[in-house]
C-alpha positions as a printed Julia matrix, in Angstrom:
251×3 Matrix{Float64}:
  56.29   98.54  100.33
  59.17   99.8    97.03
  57.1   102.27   94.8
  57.25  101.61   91.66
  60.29  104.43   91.13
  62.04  102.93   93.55
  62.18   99.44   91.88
  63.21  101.54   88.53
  66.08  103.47   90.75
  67.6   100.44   91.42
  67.32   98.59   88.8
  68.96  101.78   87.19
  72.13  101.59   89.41
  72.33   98.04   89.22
  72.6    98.34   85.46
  74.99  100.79   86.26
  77.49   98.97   88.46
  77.02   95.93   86.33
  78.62   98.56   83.22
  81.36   99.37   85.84
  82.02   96.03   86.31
  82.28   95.16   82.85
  84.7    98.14   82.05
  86.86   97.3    84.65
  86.98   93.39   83.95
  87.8    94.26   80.62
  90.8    96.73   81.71
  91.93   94.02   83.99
  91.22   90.71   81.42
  93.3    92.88   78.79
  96.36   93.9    81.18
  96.42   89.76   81.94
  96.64   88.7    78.24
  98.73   91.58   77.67
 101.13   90.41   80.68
 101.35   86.86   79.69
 101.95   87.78   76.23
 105.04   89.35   77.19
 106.46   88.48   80.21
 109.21   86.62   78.72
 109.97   89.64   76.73
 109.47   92.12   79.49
 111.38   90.1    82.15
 114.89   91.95   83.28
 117.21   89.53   81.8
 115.66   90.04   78.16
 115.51   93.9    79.1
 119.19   93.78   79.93
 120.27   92.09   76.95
 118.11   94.19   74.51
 119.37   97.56   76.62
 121.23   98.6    73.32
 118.7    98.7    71.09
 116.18   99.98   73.89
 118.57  102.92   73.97
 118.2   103.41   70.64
 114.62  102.92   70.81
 114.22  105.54   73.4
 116.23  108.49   71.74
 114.39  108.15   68.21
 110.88  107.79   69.44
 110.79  109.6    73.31
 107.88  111.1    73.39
 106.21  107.59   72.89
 108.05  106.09   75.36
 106.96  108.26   77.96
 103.32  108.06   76.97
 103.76  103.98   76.91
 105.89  104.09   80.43
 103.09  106.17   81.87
 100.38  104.2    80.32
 102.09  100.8    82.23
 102.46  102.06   85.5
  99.71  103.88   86.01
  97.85  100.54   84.69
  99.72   98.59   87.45
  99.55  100.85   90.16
  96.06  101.18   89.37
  95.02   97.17   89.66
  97.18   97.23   92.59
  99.31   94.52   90.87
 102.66   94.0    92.88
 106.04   94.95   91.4
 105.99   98.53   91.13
 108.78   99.18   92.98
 110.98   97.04   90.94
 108.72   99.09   87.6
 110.37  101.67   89.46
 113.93  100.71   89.44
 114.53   99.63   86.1
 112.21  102.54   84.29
 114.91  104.73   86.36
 117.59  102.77   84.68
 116.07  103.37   81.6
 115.17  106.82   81.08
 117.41  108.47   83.63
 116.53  110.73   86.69
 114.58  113.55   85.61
 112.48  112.17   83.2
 111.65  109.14   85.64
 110.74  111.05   88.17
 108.01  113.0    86.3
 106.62  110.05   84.67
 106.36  107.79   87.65
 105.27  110.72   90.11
 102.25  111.42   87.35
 101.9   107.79   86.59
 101.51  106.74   90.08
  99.1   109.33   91.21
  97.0   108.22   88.29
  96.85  104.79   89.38
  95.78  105.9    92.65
  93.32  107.86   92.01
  91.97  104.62   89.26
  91.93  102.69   92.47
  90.1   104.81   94.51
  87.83  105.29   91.98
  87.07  101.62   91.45
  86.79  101.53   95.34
  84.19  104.2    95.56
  82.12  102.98   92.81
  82.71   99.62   92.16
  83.7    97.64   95.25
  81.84   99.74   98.04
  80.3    96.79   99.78
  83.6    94.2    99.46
  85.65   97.26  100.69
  83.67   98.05  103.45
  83.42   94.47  104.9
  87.22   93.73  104.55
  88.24   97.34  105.42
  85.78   98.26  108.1
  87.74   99.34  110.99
  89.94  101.3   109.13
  87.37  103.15  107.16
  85.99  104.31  110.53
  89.41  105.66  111.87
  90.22  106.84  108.5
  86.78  109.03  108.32
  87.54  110.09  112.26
  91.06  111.01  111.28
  89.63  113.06  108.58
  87.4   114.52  110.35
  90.02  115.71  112.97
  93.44  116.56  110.72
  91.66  117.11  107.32
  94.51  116.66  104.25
  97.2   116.23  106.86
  96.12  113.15  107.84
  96.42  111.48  103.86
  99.56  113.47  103.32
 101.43  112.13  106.48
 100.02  108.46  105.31
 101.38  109.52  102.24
 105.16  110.4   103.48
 105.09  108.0   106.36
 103.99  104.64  104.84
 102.71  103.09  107.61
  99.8   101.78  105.94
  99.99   99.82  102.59
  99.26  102.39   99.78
  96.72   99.84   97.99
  94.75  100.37  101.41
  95.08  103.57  101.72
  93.85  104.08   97.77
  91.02  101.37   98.54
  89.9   102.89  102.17
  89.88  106.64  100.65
  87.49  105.6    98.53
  84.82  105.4   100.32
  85.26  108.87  102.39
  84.29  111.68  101.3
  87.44  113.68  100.56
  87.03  115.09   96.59
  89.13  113.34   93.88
  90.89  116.65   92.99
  92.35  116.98   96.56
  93.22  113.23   96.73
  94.82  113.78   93.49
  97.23  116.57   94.72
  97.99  115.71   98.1
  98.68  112.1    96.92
 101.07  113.95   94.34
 102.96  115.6    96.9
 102.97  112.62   99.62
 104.81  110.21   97.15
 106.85  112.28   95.36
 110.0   112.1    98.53
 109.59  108.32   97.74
 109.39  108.31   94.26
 112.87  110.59   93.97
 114.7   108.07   96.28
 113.56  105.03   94.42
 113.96  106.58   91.31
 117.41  107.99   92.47
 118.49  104.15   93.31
 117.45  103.03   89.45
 119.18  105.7    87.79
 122.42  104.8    89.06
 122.77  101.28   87.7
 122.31   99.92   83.86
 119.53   97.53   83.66
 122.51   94.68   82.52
 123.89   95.32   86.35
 120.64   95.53   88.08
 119.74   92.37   86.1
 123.84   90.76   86.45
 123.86   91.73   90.4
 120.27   91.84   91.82
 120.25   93.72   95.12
 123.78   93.28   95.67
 123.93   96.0    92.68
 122.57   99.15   95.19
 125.42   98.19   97.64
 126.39  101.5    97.15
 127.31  104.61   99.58
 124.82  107.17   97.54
 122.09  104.52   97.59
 122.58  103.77  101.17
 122.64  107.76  101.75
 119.15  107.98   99.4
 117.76  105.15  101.86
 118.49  107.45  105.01
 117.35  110.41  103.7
 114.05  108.58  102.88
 113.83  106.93  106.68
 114.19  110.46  108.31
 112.39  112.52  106.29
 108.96  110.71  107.27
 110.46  111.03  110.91
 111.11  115.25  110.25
 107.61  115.46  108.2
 105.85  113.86  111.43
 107.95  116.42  113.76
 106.56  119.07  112.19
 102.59  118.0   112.13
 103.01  117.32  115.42
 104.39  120.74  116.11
 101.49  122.23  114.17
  98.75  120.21  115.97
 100.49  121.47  119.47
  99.96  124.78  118.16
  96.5   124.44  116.76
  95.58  122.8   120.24
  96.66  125.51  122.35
  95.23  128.34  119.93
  92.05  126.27  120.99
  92.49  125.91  124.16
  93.04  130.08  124.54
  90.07  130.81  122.78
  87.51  128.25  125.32
């Protein structure tokens, strides 16, 4: 039979999640208006053409740039809304190498750690019944590797990073160390892509398409990226080896 506190308790956290809910349809109701609003003027041939005065726009107010770059990727990265690879590219274009790459690196970590925030208290029970199986081997791989397990999903993207961002949600690693190692897993990625922007204009990213990164230091960023996973996941495995036989010397 529910006590009478126990009726209050969850009527409590139901009032809660219902706020949650609220605050996030909100967020995502405002990014929508926000996105057909200006998706004509955002798209990459109206970019391109306004790349001039963009420039300007950039050198006399930076620092609000960077605060309004951040604020729009970590937005979409957050509501797992596709394109932010392409964000990637043309932000690159925009404010050059450097500068992208700590904006997106920060950015992007702080949409992932939105999501798995939203996962963990928002969308529990939807997460768990679509994401199961993985939550179980993500918990036993957790269990068994401990950060090395999210920073090699991290550097060898095996698994989509909305899923990984949804599924970590509902373990129990801390936000603080899903904030750092996510930081560290993505940044390889983030300099390649980031890298491949920087060395076109947006009017020849928007004039050629792909056909624009047919280029030898592109195609050299691209390799780099495809082996370094492959050297990352040499070296865990050397380290498990190691911890393996340390254990096996001690029993």
């Amino acid at each position: 039979m529910e006590t009478e506190t126990d009726g209050t308790m969850n009527s409590s956290g139901a009032q809660r999640t219902i706020k949650r809910m609220l605050v996030f349809l909100s967020v995502a109701a405002l990014f929508v208006i926000a996105f057909v609003s200006l998706g004509e003027r955002l798209s990459l041939q109206n970019l391109a053409g306004q790349e001039a005065a963009l420039a300007r726009f950039r050198d006399d107010h930076l620092v609000l740039v960077y605060l309004l770059v951040f604020l729009l990727y970590a937005t979409v990265t957050g509501l797992s809304v596709p394109g932010a690879t392409g964000m990637t590219l043309v932000i690159a274009s925009y404010l050059g190498f450097w500068p992208a790459v700590v904006t997106i690196s920060f950015a992007s970590t702080m949409g992932a750690t939105i999501s798995l925030l939203f996962s963990r208290y928002l969308f529990r029970d939807s997460i768990e019944r679509r994401f199961g199986d993985r939550l179980f081997t993500f918990n036993e791989a957790l269990e068994r590797e401990g950060i090395f397990y999210l920073l090699t999903l991290r550097l060898i993207p095996a698994v989509p990073f909305f899923v990984i961002n949804l599924v970590m949600g509902l373990t129990k690693m801390r936000v603080r160390t899903y904030w750092w190692v996510s930081q560290l897993g993505m940044l390889p990625g983030t300099c390649v892509y980031v890298f491949m922007g920087s060395r076109l204009s947006l009017s020849v990213i928007a004039e050629k398409g792909a056909a624009g990164f047919f280029r030898w230091d592109v195609f050299l960023a691209l390799a780099l990226l495809g082996l370094f996973p492959l050297a990352v996941k040499r070296l865990i495995a050397t380290r498990q080896a190691g911890t393996n036989e340390e254990s096996d010397r001690s029993s």
